[in-house]
N, C-alpha and C positions, 0 to 999 in steps of 0.2 A: 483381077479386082472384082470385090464383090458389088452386081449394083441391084437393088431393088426397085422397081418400078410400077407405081401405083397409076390407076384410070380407072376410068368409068363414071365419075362425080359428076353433080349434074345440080340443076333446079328443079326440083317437086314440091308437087302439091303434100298437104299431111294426107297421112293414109297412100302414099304411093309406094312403089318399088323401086328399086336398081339395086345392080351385081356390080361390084368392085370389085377390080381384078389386079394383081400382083404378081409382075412377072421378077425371077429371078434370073441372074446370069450367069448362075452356078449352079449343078447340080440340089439339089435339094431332100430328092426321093427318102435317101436310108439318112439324114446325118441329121437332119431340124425338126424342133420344134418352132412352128410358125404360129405368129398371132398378127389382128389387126389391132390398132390404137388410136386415138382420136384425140384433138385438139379443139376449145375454142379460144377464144382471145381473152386473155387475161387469167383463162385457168392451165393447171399443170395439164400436161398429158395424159390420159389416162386408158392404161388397158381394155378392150371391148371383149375381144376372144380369141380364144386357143385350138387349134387343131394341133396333133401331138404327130409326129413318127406314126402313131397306127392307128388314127385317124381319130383319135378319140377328142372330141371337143369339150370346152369350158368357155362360158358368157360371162361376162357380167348382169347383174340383177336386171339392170333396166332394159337391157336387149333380149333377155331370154324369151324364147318361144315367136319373137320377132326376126331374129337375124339366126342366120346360120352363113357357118365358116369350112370351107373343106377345099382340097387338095386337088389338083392333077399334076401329081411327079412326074407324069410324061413329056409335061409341056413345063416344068418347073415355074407352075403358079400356084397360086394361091387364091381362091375367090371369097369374098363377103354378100350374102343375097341378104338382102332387107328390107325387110318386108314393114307395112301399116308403121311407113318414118312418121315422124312426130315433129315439130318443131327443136325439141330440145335434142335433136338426132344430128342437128346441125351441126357441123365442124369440119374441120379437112381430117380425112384419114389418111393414115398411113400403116406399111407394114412394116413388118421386121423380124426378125429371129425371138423365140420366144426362149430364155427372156432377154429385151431386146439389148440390141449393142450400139453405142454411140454412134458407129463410125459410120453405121449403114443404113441410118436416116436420110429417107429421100423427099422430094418436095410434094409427096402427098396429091390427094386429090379431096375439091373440095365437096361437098354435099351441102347445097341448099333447102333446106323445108318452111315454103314459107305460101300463105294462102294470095 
């Protein structure tokens, strides 16, 4: 059974940092592409970033040059570093297979940014 499991979320100030980490309980290295995704209340989900199979990343506009997403296959995780959060950074994350799958939605972690 595949399970995904997100941590790290926290309360920050804006302009703060934290690394979001996503362990998987399946191999990962050669077979996924992985992204994070984010939620707030009352809007859809929506995609943040892409690390590929070969490490190759994709952002969304409003996180670029802010967050970075990459890989340890040895430890089959997944990390989100985020950098100078913002208020509107706020929401629970979650990961998942990119692009993602129903079934392997986990209960996220959430990220507060608030002064």
């Amino acid at each position: 059974q595949v399970q995904l499991v997100e941590s790290g979320g926290g309360l920050l100030q804006p302009g703060g940092s934290l690394t979001l980490s996503c362990r998987a309980s399946v191999r990962i290295a050669s077979r996924n592409d992985m992204g994070w995704y984010r939620r707030v209340p009352s809007k859809e989900r929506e995609w943040v970033a892409l690390v590929t199979i070969g490490r190759n990343t994709t952002y969304v506009d409003s996180v670029k040059g802010r967050f970075t997403i990459y890989r340890d296959n040895a430890k089959n995780t997944v990390y989100l570093q985020m950098n100078s959060l913002k208020p509107e950074d706020a929401a629970v994350y979650y990961c998942n297979f990119y692009p993602p799958l129903d079934r392997y939605w986990g209960q996220g972690t959430q990220v507060t940014v608030s002064s």
